[in-house]
C-alpha positions as CSV (number, residue, x, y, z in Angstrom):
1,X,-38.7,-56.9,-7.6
2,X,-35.4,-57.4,-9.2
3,X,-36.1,-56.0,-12.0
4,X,-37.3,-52.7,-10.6
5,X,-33.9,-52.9,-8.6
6,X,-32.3,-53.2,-11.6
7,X,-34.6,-50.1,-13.0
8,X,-33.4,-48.1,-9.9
9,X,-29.5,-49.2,-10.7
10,X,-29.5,-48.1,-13.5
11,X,-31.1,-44.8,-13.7
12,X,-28.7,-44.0,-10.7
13,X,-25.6,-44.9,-12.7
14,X,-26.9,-42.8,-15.8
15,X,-26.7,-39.2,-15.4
16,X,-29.0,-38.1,-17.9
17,X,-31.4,-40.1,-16.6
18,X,-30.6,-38.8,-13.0
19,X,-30.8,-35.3,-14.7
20,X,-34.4,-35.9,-16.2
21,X,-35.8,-37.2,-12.6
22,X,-34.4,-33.8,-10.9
23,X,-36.1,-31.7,-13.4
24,X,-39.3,-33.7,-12.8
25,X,-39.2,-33.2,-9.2
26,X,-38.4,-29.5,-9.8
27,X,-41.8,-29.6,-12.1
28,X,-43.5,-30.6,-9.4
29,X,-42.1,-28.6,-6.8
30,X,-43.1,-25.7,-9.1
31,X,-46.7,-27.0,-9.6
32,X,-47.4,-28.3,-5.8
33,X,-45.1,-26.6,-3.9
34,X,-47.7,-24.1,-2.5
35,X,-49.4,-26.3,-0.5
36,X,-47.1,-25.8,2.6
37,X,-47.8,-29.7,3.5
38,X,-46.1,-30.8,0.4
39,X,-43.2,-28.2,0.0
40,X,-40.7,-29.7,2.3
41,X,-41.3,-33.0,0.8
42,X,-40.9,-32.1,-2.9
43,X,-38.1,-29.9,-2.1
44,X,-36.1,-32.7,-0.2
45,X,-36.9,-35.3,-3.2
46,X,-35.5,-32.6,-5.4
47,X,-32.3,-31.6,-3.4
48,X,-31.7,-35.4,-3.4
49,X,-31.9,-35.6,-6.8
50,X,-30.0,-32.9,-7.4
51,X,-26.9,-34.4,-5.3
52,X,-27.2,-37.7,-6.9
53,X,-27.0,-35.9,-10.3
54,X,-24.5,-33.1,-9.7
55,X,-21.3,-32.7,-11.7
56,X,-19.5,-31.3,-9.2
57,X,-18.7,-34.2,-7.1
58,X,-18.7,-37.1,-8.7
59,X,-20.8,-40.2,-6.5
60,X,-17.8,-42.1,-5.6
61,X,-16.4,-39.6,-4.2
62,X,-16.2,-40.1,0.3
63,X,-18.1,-37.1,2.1
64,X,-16.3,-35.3,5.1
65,X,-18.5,-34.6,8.3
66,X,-17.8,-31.0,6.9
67,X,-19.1,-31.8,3.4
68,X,-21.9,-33.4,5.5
69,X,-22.7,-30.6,7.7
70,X,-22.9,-28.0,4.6
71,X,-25.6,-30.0,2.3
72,X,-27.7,-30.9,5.3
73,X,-27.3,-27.0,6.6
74,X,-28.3,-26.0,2.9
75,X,-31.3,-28.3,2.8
76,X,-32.6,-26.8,6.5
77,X,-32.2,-23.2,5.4
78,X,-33.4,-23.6,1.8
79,X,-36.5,-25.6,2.8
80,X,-37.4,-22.8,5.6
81,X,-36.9,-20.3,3.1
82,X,-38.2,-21.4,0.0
83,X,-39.7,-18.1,-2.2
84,X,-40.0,-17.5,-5.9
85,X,-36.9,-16.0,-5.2
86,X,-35.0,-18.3,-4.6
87,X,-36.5,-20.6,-6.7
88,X,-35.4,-18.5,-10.3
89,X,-31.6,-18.0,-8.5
90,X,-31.5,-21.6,-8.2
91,X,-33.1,-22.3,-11.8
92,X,-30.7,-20.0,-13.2
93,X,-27.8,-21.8,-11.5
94,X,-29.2,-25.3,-12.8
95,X,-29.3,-24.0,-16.6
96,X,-26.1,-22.3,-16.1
97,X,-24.9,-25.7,-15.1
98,X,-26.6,-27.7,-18.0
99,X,-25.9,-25.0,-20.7
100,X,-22.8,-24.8,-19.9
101,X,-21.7,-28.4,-20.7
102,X,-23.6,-27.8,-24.0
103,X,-20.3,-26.2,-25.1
104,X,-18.4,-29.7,-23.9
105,X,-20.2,-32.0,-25.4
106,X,-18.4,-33.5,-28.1
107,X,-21.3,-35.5,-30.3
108,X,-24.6,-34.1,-30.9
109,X,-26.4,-37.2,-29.1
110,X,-24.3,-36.5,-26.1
111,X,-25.8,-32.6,-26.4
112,X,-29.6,-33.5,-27.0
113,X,-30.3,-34.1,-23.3
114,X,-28.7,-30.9,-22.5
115,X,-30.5,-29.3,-24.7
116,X,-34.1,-30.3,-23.5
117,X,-33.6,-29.4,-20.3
118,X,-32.2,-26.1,-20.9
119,X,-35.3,-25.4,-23.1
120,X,-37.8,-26.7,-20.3
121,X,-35.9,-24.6,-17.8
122,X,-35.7,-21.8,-19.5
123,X,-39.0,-21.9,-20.7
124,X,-40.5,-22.6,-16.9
125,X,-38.6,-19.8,-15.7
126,X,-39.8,-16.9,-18.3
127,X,-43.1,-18.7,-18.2
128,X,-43.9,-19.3,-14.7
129,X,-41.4,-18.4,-12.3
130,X,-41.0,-14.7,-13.7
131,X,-44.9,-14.0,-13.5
132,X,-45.0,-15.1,-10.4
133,X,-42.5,-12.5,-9.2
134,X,-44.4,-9.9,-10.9
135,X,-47.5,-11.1,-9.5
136,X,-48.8,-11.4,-13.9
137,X,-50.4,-14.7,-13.5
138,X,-53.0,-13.4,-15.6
139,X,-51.4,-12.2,-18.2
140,X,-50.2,-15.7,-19.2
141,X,-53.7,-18.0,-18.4
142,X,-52.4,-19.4,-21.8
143,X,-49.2,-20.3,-20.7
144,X,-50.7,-22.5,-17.8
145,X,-51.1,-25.1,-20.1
146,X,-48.2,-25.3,-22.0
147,X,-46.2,-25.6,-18.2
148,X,-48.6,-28.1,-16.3
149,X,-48.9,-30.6,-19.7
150,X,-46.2,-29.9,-22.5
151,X,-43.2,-29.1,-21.1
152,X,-42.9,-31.9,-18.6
153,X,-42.6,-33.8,-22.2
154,X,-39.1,-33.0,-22.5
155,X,-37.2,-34.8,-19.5
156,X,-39.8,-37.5,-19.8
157,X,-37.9,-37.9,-23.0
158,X,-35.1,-37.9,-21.8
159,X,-35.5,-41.0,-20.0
160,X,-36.1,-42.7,-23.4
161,X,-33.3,-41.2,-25.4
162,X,-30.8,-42.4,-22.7
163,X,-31.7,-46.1,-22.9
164,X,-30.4,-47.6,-25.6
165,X,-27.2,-47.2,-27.5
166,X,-25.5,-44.4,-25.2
167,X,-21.8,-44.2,-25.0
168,X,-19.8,-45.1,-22.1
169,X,-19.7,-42.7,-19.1
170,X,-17.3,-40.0,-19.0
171,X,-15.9,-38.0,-15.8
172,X,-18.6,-34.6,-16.1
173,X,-16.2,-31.6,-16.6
174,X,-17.5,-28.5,-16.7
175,X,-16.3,-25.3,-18.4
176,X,-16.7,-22.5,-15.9
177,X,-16.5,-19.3,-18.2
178,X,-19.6,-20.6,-20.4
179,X,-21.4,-21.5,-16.8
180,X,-20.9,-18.4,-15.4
181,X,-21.8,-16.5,-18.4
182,X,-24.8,-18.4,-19.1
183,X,-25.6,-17.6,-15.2
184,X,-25.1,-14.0,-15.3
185,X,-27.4,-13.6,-18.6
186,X,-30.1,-15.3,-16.9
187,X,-29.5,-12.7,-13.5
188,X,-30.2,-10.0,-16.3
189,X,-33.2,-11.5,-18.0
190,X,-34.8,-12.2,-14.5
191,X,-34.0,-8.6,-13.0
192,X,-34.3,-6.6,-16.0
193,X,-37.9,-7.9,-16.8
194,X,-38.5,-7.3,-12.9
195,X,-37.2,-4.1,-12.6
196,X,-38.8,-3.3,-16.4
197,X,-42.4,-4.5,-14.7
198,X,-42.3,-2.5,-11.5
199,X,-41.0,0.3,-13.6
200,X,-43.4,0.4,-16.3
201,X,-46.2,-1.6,-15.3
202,X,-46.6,-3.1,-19.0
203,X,-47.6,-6.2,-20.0
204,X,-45.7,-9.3,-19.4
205,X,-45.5,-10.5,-22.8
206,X,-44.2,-7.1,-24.0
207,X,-42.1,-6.9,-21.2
208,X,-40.7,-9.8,-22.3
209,X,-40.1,-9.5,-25.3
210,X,-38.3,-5.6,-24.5
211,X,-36.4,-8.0,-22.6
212,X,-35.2,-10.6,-24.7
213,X,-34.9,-8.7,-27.5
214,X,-32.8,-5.8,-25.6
215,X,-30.1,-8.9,-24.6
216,X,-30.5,-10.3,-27.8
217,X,-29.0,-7.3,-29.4
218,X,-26.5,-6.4,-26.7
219,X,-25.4,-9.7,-27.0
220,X,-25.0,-8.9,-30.9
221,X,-23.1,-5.9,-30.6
222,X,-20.8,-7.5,-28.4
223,X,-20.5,-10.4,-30.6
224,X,-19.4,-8.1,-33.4
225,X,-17.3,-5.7,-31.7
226,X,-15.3,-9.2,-30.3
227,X,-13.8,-9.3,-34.0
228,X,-14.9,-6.3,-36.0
229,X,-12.9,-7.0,-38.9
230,X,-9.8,-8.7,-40.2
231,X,-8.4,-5.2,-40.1
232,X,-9.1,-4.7,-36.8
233,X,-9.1,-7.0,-33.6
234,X,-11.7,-4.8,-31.2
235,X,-12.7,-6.4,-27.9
236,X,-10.5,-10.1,-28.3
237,X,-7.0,-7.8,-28.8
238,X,-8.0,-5.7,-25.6
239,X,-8.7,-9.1,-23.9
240,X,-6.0,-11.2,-25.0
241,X,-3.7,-8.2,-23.7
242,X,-5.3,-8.0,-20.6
243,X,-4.6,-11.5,-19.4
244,X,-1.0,-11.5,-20.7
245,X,-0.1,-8.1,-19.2
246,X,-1.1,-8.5,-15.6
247,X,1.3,-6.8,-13.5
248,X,3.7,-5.8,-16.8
249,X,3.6,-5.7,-20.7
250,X,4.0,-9.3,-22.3
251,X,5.9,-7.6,-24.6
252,X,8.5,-5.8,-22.5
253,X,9.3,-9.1,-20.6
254,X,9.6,-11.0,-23.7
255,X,12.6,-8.7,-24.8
256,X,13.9,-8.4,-21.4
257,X,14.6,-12.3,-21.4
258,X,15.6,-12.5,-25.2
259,X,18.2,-10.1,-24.5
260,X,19.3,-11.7,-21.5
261,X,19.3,-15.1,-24.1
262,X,21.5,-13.7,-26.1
263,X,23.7,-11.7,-23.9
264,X,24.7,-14.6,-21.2
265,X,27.0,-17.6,-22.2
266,X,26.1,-20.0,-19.7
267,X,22.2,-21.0,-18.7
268,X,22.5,-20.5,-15.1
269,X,24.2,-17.3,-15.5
270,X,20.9,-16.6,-17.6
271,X,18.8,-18.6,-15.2
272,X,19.9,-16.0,-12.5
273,X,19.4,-13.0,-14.5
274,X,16.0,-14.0,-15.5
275,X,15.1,-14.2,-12.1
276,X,16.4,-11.0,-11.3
277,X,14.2,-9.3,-13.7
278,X,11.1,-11.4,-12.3
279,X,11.8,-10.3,-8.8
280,X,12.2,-6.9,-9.4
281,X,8.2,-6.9,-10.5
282,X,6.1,-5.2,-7.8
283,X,4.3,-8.0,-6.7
284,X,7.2,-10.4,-5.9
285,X,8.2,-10.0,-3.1
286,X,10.9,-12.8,-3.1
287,X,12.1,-15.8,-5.4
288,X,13.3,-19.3,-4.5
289,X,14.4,-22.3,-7.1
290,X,15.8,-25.4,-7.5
291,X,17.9,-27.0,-10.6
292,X,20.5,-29.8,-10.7
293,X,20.1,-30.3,-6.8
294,X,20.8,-26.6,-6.2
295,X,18.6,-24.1,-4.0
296,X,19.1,-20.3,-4.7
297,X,17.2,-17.3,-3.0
298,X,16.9,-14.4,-3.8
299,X,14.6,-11.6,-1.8
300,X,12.2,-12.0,1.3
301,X,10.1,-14.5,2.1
302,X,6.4,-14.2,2.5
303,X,3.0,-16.0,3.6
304,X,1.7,-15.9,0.3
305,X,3.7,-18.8,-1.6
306,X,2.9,-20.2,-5.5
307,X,5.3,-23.1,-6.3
308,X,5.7,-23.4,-10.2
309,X,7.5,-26.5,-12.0
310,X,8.8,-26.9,-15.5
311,X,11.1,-30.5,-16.2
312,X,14.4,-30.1,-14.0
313,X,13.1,-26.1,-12.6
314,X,11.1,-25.7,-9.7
315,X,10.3,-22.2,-8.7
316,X,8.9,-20.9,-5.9
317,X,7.3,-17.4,-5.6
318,X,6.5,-15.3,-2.3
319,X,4.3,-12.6,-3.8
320,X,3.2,-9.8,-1.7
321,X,-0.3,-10.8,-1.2
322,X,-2.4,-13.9,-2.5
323,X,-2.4,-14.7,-6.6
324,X,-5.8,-14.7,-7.9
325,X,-6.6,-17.1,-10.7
326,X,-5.8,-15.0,-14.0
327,X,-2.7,-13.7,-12.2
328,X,-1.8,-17.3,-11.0
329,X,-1.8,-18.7,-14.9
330,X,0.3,-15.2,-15.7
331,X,3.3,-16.2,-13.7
332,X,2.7,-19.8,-14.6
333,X,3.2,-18.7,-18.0
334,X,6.2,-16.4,-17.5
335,X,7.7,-19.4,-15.5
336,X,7.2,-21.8,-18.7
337,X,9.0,-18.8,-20.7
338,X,12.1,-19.1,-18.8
339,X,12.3,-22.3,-18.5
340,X,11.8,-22.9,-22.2
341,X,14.6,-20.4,-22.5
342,X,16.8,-21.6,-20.0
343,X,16.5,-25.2,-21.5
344,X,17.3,-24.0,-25.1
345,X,20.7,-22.5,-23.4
346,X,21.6,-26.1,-22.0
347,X,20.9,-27.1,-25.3
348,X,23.3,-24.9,-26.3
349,X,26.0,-26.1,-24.0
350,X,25.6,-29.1,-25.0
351,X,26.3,-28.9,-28.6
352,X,29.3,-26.5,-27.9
353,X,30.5,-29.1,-25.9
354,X,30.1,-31.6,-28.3
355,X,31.4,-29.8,-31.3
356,X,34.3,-29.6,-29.1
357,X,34.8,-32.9,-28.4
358,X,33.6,-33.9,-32.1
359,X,36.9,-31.3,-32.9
360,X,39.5,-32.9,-30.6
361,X,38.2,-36.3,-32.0
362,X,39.2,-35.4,-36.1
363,X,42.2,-34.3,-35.0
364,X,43.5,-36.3,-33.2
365,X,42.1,-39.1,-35.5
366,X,43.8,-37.5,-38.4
367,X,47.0,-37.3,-36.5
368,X,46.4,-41.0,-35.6
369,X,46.0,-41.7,-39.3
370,X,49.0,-40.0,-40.1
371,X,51.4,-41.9,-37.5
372,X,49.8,-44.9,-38.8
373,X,50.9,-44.7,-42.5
374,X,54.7,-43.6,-41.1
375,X,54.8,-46.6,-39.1
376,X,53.4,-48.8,-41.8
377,X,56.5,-47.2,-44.2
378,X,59.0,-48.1,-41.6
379,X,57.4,-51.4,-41.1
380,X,58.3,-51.8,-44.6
381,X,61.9,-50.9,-44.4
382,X,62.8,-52.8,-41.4
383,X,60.6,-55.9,-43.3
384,X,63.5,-55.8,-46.3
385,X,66.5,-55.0,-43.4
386,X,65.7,-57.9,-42.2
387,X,65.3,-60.6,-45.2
388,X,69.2,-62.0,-46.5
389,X,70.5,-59.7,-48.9
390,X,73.8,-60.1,-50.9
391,X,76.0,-57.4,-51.2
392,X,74.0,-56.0,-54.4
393,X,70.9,-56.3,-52.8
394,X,72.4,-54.4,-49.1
395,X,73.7,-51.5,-51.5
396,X,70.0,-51.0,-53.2
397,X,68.5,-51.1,-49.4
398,X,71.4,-48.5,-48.3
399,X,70.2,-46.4,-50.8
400,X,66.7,-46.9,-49.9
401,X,66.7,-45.8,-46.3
402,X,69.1,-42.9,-47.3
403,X,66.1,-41.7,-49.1
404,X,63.3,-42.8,-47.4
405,X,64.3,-41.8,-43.5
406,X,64.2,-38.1,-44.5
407,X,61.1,-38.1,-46.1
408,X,59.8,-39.7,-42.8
409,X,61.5,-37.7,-40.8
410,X,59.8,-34.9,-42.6
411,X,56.5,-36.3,-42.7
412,X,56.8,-37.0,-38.6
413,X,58.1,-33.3,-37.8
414,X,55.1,-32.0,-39.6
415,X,52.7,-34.2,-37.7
416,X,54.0,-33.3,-33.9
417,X,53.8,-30.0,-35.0
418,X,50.3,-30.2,-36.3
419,X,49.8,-32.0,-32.8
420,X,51.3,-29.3,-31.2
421,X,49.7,-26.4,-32.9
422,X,46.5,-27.6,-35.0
423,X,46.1,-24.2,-35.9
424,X,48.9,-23.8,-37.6
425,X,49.0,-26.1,-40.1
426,X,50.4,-25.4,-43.9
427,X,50.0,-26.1,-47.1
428,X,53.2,-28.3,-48.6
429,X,52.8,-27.4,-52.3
430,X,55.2,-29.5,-54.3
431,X,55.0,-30.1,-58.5
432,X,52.9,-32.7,-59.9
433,X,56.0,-33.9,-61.8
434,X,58.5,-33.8,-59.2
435,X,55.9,-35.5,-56.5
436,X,54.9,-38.4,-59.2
437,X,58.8,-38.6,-59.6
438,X,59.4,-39.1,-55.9
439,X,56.9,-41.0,-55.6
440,X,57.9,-44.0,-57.6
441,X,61.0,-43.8,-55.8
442,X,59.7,-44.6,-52.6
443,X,57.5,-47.3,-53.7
444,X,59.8,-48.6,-56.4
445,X,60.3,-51.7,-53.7
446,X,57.0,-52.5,-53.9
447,X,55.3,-54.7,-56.3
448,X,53.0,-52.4,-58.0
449,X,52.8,-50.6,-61.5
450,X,53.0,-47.0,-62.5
451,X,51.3,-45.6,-65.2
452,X,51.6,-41.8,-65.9
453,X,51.1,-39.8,-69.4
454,X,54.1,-38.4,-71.2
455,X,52.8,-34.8,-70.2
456,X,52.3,-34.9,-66.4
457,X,50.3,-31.6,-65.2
458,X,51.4,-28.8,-64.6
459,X,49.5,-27.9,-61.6
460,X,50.6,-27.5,-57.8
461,X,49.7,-29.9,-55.1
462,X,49.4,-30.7,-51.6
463,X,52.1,-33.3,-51.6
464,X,51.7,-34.4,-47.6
465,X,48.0,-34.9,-47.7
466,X,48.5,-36.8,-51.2
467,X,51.4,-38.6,-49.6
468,X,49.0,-39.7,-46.5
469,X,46.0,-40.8,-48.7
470,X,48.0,-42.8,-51.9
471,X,50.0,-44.7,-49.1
472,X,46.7,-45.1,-47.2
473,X,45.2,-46.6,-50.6
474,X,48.3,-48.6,-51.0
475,X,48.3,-50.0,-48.2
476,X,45.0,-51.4,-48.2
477,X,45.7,-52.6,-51.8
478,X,48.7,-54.4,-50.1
479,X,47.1,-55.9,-47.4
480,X,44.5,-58.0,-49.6
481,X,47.4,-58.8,-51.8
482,X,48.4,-61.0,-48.9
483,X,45.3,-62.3,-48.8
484,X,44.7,-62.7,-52.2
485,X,47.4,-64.2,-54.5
486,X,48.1,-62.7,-58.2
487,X,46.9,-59.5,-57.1
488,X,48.2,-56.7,-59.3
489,X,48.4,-53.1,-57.4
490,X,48.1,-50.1,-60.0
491,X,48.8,-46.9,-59.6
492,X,47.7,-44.2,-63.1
493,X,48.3,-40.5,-62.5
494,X,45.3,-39.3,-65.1
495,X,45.8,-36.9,-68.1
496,X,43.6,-34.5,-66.6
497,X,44.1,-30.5,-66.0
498,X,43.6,-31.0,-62.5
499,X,45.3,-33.6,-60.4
500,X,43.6,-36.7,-60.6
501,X,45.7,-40.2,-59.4
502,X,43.9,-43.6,-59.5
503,X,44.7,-46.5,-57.3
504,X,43.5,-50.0,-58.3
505,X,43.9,-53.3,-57.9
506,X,42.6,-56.9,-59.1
507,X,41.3,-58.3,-56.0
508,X,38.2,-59.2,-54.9
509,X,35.1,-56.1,-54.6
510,X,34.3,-54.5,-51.5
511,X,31.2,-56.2,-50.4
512,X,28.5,-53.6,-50.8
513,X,27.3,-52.4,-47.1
514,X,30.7,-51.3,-46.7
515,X,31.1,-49.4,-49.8
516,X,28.0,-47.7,-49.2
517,X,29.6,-46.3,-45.8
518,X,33.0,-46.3,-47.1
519,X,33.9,-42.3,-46.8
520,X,30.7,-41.6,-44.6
521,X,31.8,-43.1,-41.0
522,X,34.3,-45.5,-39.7
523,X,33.6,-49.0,-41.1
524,X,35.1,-52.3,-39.3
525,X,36.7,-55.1,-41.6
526,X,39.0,-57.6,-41.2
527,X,41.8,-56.2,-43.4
528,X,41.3,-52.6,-41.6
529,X,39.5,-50.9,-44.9
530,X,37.0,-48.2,-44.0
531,X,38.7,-46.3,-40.7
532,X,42.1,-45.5,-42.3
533,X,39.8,-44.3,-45.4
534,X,37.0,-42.4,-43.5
535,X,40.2,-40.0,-42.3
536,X,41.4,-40.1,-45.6
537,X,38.5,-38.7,-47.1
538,X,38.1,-36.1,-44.5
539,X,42.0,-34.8,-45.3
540,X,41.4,-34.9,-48.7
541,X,37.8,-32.8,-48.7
542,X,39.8,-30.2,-46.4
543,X,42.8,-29.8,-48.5
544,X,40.6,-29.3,-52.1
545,X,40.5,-32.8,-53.3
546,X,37.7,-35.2,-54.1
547,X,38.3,-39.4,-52.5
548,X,36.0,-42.0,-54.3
549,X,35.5,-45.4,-55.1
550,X,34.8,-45.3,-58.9
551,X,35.1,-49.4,-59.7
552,X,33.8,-52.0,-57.5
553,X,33.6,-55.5,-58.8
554,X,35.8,-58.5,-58.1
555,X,39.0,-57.9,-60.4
556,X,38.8,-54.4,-60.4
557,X,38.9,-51.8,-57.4
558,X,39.5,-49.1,-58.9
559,X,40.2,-45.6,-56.0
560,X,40.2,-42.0,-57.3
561,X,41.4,-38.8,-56.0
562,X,41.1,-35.4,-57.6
563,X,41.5,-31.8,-57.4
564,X,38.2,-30.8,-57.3
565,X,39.6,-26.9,-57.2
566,X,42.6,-25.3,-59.2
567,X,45.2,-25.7,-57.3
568,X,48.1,-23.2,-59.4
């Protein structure tokens, strides 16, 4: 007894097997249902087996008393009336059903039960339920065999494939256009052999076989004028246009909200133009939507509402009367459209706004970088104001801040005015020679050496953005020089045609990591190397000159910085 519960368990939790048990009640239904005592109880078994089976509901789902009162209404009526009839509408609908999961069956075991009962219920209804609507029992004696003895073979095997090795149960989905198309060409088989019988009064089998044969070929020419050629689209272009032009051209709105793209600055300026355009459409009656807590309207409201959602937009459409299916996913579409569009357009703000930002950041980290290096020059000075001189000594610092406090000056007047007026800014051209001359002056204080060739170039320069980056260079080599004792700070102007000044020292290498990001992105140390630079580099690039780090090993650092553009 257990074990046949067991049995019982498990063909009800297996709905292959569940499928094979209906179509064996619908066999013998077919075979026995004349005898009136019989029918009702034949029928019932099958109907039963048909709900446990279904794919429509699955069997955990709850039953309303409505749900209730339609299958046991169905059952009274059907059982009352149960006619050949009825019996090849409802075999059509149960290989419309089974043939159409055919197509959504993903392995070929999965398909194989499918398949045998589509061929036993096709082959009972051409077979037997046909004839017996055209009253041409006798023309297919033979066939009374092949019903009552072979076919029954084929959900009886069913029950055997289904037993061992089958995959874990899947929710049933069903595609409805392969159902209903498998349903209507069963419709026409059934009533075009009737109405060929009545009409002719032929045989059966060549009835039949006018029959099939006429689909068969209709079927074909469909098939080919689908997709003709690769020159020509046929039926699928007609189609395809079809569902995307319901209520306008695809291609028409397309443009419209392109334009609108490219016209409009700001995404909800283009949100509301987009929806101006999809509510001046002849079946919108009025528009409603939602984005960044915001509720806009535009036309009247209606009975007939679709609500539509895509990530922060939530659209709601009154329409003028009720969607249908194809015209549902049409405005779902054209909503998806917009919304793509309308979230490219906050893209859009987004990086303007950043590029903004990113803008007022360089500059006013340039300027930063500028005020930094005059600071660290009067740093300097007041350092030597303030160490014991003797008179010699005051007379050489005199003379130093008499000529360093202008150049300062200078340098600071041409920063607030760059802070000022970014736009503005100018090129300083100055003489290599007369730079490299003033140059040494300035740092003459400082211990470092200077190395120049006896022909300097004669080239123009940018002497404020060199003055910003060689002080920012020395100023780095200076700071590890009080970390670092016996460090020697050089500075070689090149024999080059273009500019090209070298800044080295004989202090321990950068560690690598750091050099790597050097010039790339602002790099934290603890002698301050790698912001300061990162500016540097970005002056230098604008103004035509190259920043690199050409030596990197412990006892020689070696900076370089180039024209990497005649400057004349």
């Amino acid at each position: 007894m257990p074990s046949f519960l067991k049995f019982c368990s498990q063909i009800v939790n297996d709905s292959d097997r569940l499928m094979a048990i209906m179509i064996l009640s619908l066999h013998g239904l077919l075979i026995w249902g004349d005898a009136s005592h019989l029918q009702h109880a034949l029928f019932l078994c099958h109907y039963g087996c048909f709900l446990l089976w279904q794919p429509l509901l699955r069997q955990s789902y709850k039953l309303t008393w409505k749900a209730i009162v339609i299958i046991v209404a169905g059952a009274v009526l059907v059982m009352n009336f149960v006619t050949w009839w009825s019996i090849a509408f409802w075999m059509a609908g149960l290989f419309a059903l089974i043939g159409g999961r055919i197509f959504s069956s993903e392995s070929d075991r999965s398909r194989l039960p499918y398949i045998l009962s589509a061929i036993y219920l096709l082959a009972t209804l051409l077979l037997w339920v046909v004839p017996k609507l055209l009253k041409a029992t006798a023309d297919l004696a033979a066939a009374e065999f092949i019903i009552l003895y072979l076919l029954p073979i084929l959900p009886v095997a069913i029950l055997f494939l289904t037993a061992k090795n089958k995959p874990d149960p899947q929710t049933p989905n069903i595609d409805f256009f392969y159902t209903l198309l498998i349903f209507l060409l069963t419709l026409i088989v059934i009533l075009g052999s009737f109405a060929i019988g009545i009409i002719w009064q032929v045989h059966y089998i060549k009835l039949l076989i006018v029959a099939v044969l006429g689909l068969a070929a209709t079927l074909v020419l469909l098939s080919w004028l689908w997709n003709p050629s690769s020159s020509f689209s046929g039926l699928e272009l007609l189609m395809s246009r079809y569902l995307l032009s319901l209520g306008l051209p695809f291609e028409q709105w397309i443009k419209k909200i392109a334009a609108h793209a490219d016209y409009e600055s700001s995404a909800d300026r283009f949100l509301r133009a987009a929806m101006n355009e999809l509510a001046q459409l002849n079946w919108v009656s009025g528009l409603s939507w939602n984005i960044a807590s915001a509720k806009h309207q535009i036309g009247d409201s209606t009975r007939f509402i679709s609500t539509f959602n895509f990530e922060e937009l939530h659209l709601t459409v009154y329409s003028r009367w009720q969607f249908s299916p194809a015209m549902y996913l049409h405005v779902q579409l054209l909503t998806q459209i917009v919304g793509e569009f309308y979230d490219a357009k906050r893209r859009e703000e987004t990086i303007s706004q950043n590029t903004y930002t990113q803008t007022l950041y360089e500059t006013g980290s340039r300027l930063t970088h500028d005020i930094k290096n005059i600071l660290q020059s009067l740093g300097t000075l007041c350092a030597a104001a303030e160490q014991p001189k003797n008179q010699e000594d005051d007379s050489r610092l005199v003379e130093l801040i008499r000529k360093q406090l202008p150049r300062l000056n200078q340098r600071l007047a041409h920063t607030l005015t760059k802070l000022e007026r970014p736009s503005t800014e100018k090129k300083q051209e100055a003489k290599t020679a007369t730079w490299w001359k003033n140059f040494k002056k300035t740092n003459a204080h400082q211990q470092i050496l200077f190395d120049a060739p006896s022909q300097l170039p004669k080239t123009n320069i940018d002497a404020e953005v060199l003055d910003s980056v060689v002080d920012n260079l020395l100023q780095n080599a200076l700071e590890k020089a009080k970390l670092e004792s016996n460090t020697l700070i050089r500075v070689t102007l090149l024999e080059s045609q273009n500019f090209s000044l070298e800044v080295s020292d004989t202090g321990s290498a950068i560690p690598a990591d750091i050099a790597e990001r050097l010039f790339k992105s602002h790099v934290s140390s603890k002698n301050g190397l790698g912001v300061g630079l990162y500016h540097a580099a970005q002056q230098a690039s604008q103004a035509g000159y190259l920043l690199s780090l050409v030596e990197n090993r412990d006892g020689a650092v070696r900076f370089r910085i180039e024209a990497i553009e005649s400057n004349t």
